[in-house]
C-alpha positions as CSV (number, residue, x, y, z in Angstrom):
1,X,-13.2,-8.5,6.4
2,X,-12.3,-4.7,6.7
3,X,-13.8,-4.0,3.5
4,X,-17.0,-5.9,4.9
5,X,-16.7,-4.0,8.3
6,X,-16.4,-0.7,6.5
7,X,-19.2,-1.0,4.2
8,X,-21.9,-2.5,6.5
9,X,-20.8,-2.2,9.9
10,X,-19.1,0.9,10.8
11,X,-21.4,3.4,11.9
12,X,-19.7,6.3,14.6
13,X,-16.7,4.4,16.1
14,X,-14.0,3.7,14.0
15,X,-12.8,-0.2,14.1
16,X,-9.2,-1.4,14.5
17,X,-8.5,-5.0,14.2
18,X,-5.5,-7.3,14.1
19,X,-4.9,-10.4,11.9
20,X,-2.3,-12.8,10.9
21,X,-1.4,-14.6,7.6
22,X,0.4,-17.9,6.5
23,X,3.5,-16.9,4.4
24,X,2.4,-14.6,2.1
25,X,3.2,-11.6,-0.4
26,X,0.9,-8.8,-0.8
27,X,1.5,-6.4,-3.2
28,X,-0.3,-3.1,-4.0
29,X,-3.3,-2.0,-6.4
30,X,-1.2,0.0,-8.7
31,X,1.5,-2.1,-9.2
32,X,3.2,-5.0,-11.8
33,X,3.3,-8.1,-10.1
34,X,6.4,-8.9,-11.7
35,X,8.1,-6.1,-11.0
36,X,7.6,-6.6,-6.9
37,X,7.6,-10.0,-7.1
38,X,9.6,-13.1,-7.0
39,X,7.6,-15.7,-8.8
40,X,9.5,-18.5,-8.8
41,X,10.8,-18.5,-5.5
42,X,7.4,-18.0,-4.1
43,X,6.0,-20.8,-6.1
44,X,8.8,-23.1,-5.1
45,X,8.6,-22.4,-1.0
46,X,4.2,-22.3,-1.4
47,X,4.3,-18.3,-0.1
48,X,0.7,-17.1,-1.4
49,X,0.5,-14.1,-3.6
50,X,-2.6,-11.2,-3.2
51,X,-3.2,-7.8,-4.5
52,X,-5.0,-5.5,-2.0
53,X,-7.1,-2.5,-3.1
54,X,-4.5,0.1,-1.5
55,X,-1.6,1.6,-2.9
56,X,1.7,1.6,-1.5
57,X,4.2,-1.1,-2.2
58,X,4.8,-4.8,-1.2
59,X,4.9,-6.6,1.8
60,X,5.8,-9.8,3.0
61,X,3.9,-11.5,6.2
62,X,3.9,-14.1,7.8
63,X,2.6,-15.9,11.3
64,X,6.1,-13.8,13.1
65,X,4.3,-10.4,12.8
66,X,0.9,-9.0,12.7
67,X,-1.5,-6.8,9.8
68,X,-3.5,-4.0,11.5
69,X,-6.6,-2.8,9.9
70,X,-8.1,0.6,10.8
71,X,-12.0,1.4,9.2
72,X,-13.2,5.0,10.2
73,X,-15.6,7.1,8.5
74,X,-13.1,10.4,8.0
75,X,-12.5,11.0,4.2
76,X,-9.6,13.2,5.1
77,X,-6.4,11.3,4.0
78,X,-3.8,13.3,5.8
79,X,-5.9,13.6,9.0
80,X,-6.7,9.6,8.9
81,X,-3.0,8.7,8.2
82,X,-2.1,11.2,11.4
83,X,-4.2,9.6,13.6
84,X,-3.8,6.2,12.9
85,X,0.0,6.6,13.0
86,X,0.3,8.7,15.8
87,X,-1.8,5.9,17.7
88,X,0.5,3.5,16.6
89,X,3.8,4.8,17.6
90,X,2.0,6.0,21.0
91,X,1.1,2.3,21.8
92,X,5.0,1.8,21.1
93,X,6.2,4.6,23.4
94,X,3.9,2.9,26.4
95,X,6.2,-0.8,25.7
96,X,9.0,1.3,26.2
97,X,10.2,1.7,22.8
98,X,10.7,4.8,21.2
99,X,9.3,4.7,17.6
100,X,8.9,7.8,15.3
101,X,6.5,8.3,12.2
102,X,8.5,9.0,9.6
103,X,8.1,10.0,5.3
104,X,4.5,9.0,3.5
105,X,3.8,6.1,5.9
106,X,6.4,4.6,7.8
107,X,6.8,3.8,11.6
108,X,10.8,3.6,12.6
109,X,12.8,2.1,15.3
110,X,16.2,4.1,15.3
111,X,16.1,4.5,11.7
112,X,14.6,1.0,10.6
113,X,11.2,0.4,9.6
114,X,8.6,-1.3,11.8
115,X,5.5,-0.7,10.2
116,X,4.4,0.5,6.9
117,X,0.5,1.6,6.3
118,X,-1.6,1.9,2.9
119,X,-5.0,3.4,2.9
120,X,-7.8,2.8,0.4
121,X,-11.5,4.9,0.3
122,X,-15.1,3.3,0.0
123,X,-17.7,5.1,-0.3
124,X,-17.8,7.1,3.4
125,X,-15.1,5.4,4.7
126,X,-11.3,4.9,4.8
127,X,-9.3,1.8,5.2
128,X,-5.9,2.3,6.5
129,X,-3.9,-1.2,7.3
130,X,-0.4,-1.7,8.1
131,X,2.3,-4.3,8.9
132,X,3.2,-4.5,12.2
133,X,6.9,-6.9,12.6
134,X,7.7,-8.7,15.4
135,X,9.4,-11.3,14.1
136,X,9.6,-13.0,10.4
137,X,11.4,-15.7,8.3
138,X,14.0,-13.2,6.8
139,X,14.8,-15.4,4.3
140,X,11.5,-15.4,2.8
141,X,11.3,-11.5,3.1
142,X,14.1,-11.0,1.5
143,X,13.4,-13.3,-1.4
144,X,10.3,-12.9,-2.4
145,X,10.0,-9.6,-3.0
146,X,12.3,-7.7,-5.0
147,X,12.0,-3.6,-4.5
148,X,14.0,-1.5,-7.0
149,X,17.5,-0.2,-6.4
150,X,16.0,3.2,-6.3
151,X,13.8,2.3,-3.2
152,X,16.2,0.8,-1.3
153,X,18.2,3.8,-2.4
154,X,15.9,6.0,-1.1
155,X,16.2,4.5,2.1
156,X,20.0,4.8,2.5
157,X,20.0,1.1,2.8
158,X,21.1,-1.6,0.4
159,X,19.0,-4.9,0.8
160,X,15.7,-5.5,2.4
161,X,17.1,-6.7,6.1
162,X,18.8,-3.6,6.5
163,X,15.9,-1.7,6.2
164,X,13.6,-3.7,8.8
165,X,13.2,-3.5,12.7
166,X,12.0,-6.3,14.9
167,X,9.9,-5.8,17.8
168,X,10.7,-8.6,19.4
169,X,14.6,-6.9,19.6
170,X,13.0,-4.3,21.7
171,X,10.8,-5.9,24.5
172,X,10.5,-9.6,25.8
173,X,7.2,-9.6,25.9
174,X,6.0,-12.2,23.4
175,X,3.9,-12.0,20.3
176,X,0.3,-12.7,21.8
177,X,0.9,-9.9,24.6
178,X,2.2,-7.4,22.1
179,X,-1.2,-7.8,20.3
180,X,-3.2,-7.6,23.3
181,X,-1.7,-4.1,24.2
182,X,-2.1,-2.9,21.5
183,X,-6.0,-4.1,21.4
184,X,-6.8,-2.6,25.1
185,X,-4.7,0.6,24.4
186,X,-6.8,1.4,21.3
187,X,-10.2,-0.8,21.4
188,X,-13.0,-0.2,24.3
189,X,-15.5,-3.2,22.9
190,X,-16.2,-5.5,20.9
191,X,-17.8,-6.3,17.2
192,X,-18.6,-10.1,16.9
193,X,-19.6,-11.2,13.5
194,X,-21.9,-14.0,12.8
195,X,-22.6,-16.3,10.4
196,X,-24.3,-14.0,8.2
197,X,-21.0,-11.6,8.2
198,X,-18.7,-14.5,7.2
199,X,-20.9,-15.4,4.0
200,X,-21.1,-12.4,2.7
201,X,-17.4,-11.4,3.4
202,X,-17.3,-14.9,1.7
203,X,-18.6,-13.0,-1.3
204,X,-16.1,-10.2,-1.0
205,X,-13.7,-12.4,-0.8
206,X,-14.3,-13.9,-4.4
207,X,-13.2,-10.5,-6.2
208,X,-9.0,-10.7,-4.3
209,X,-9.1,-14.0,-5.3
210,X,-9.9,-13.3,-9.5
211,X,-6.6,-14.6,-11.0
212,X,-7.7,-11.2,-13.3
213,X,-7.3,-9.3,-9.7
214,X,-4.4,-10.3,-9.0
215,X,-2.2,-10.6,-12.1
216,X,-4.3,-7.9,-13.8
217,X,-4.4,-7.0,-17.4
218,X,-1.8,-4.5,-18.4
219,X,-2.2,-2.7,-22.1
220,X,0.0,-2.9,-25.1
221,X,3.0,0.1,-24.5
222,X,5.5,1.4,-27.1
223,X,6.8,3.8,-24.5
224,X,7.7,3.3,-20.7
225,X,8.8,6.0,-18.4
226,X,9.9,5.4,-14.4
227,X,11.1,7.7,-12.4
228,X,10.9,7.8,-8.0
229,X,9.7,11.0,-6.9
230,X,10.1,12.3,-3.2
231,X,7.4,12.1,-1.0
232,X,5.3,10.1,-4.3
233,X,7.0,7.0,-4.5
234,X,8.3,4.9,-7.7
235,X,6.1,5.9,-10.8
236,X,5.8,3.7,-13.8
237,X,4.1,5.1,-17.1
238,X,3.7,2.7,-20.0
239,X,2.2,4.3,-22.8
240,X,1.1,3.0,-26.5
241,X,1.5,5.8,-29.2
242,X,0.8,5.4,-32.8
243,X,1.9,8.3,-35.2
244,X,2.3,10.4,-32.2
245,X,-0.7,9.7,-30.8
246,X,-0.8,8.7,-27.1
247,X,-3.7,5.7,-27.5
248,X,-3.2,4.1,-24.1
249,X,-1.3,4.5,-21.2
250,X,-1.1,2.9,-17.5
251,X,0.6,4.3,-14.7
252,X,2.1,1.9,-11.8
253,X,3.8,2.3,-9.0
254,X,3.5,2.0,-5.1
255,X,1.8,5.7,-4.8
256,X,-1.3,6.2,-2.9
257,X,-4.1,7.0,-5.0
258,X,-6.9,9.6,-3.6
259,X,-8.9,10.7,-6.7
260,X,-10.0,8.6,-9.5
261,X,-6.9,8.4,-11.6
262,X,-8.3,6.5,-14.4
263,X,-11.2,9.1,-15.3
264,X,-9.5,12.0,-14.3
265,X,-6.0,11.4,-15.3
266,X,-5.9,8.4,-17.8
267,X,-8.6,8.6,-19.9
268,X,-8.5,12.9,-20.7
269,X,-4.5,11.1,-21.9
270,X,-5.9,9.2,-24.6
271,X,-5.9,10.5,-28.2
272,X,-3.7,13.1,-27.5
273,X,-1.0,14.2,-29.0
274,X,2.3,13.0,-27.3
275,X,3.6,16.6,-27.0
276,X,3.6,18.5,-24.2
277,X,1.7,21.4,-24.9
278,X,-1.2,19.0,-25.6
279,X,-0.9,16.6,-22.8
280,X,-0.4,19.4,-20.4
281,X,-4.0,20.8,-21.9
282,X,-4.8,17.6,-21.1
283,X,-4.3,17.4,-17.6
284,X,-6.2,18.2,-14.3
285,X,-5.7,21.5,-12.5
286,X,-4.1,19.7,-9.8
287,X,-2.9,16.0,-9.5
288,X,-2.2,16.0,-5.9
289,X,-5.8,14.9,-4.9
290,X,-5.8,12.2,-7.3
291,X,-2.0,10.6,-6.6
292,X,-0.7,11.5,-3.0
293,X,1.9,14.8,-3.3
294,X,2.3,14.3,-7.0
295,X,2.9,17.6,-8.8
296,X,2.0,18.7,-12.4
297,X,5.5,19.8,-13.2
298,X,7.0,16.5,-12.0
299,X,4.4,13.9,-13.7
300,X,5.1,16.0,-17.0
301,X,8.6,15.6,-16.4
302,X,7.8,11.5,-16.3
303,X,6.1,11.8,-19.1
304,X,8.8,12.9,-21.4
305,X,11.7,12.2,-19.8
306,X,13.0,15.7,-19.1
């Protein structure tokens, strides 16, 4: 649907919206779904299992909290993100609770995280969309998705509940009065969709739910290099090299991508030498408007495992 409302029916105002999901794991574009992912367990207690078109990492949801789409025609990442965010923890401050924005895309609640964002570009538009937890089955959260040690690390926490706030430890209003000031703080009218709308979001629809889409297809690799970077989140590099050759590679990971990464980054990779005089030849001036932050020095670093 915010795909759909960003290609055909956001014009000057930008559109915020709020939905709600049966249990449910949604991972990012860029990343292995069994790296984030408990498969098993998911299976076994029926939690669904998507891929959205964003970076960014994985998420569980469920009917406890709410997802908070965002459409707007700015292009600018940083300025998008801002705004959006800043909105966000303002409609917080006005229940009375005192939020902060904090690292890439986080929103905090004395130190734990409340909401986490990813953003993804159409043509003309960006798409930012966030978690927003009030309250959630905790032990599906913690279960079915697995982040790495490093994350958590990176957090200063060690398991997924530490690392979470609940808005529904901060006020007493409930669930359905949460959303609704959130809607009037930040909406001034209405969109109603028809018929029409709903068959051809129908069709979007089709492409997240391509087993293809959502399992992807990763290449052959030789040679895998992961590594989290401040600020650029957990990297993954998996590269096939014959004779020294670098003949594929895939990069995953819950960054945010802003350029296109696989004409500008992994395809000038291929066929080149698997040293880094070469591969540095190889590379764009700058990598920082094609993955969020990343610089040259540290994805060459990845890359060979200095």
């Amino acid at each position: 649907m915010e795909e759909y409302v960003a290609r055909h029916k956001n014009t000057d105002d930008d559109c915020f919206f709020m939905w709600q999901v049966l249990p449910t794991v949604i991972f990012g574009r860029n990343q292995l779904i069994e790296n984030e992912v408990n498969l098993s367990y998911c299976r076994q207690h029926h939690i669904e299992m998507y891929r959205r078109k964003s970076g960014g990492g994985c998420v569980y949801a469920d009917m406890g909290n709410v997802m908070v789409s965002y459409v707007t025609r700015d292009e600018q990442v940083n300025m998008t993100f801002n705004r959006y965010v800043n909105a966000m923890v303002f409609a917080l401050y006005k229940l009375g609770i005192n939020a902060q924005a904090s690292g890439r895309n986080d929103i905090l609640i004395e130190g734990r995280k409340v909401s986490g964002s990813a953003f993804y570009h159409i043509p003309g538009h960006s798409i930012v969309h966030s978690t927003l937890l009030y309250d959630t089955d905790m032990q599906n959260m913690s279960m079915s998705i697995t982040p790495s040690k490093a994350k958590l690390a990176s957090k200063g926490v060690e398991s997924v509940r530490q690392h979470i706030a609940l808005l529904k430890d901060y006020t007493s209003l409930p669930l359905e009065d949460v959303k609704s000031h959130f809607i009037s703080l930040l909406c001034n009218q209405e969109m109603i969709l028809d018929e029409k709308d709903l068959q051809m979001i129908e069709e979007i629809e089709r492409e997240y739910l391509n087993p293809d889409f959502i399992y992807g297809n990763n290449p052959r690799y030789t040679l895998v290099r992961q590594r989290r970077i401040e600020g650029v989140g957990n990297i993954e590099l998996r590269m096939e090299l014959k004779n020294d050759i670098i003949k594929q590679v895939n990069i995953v990971g819950d960054f945010f991508v802003v350029g296109d990464i696989d004409n500008r980054l992994l395809r000038p990779l291929r066929n080149v030498p698997y040293n880094e005089a070469s591969v540095r030849a190889a590379l764009p001036i700058r990598l920082d408007d094609l993955i969020l932050h990343l610089e040259t020095n540290d994805f060459i670093n990845l890359i060979f495992n200095n």
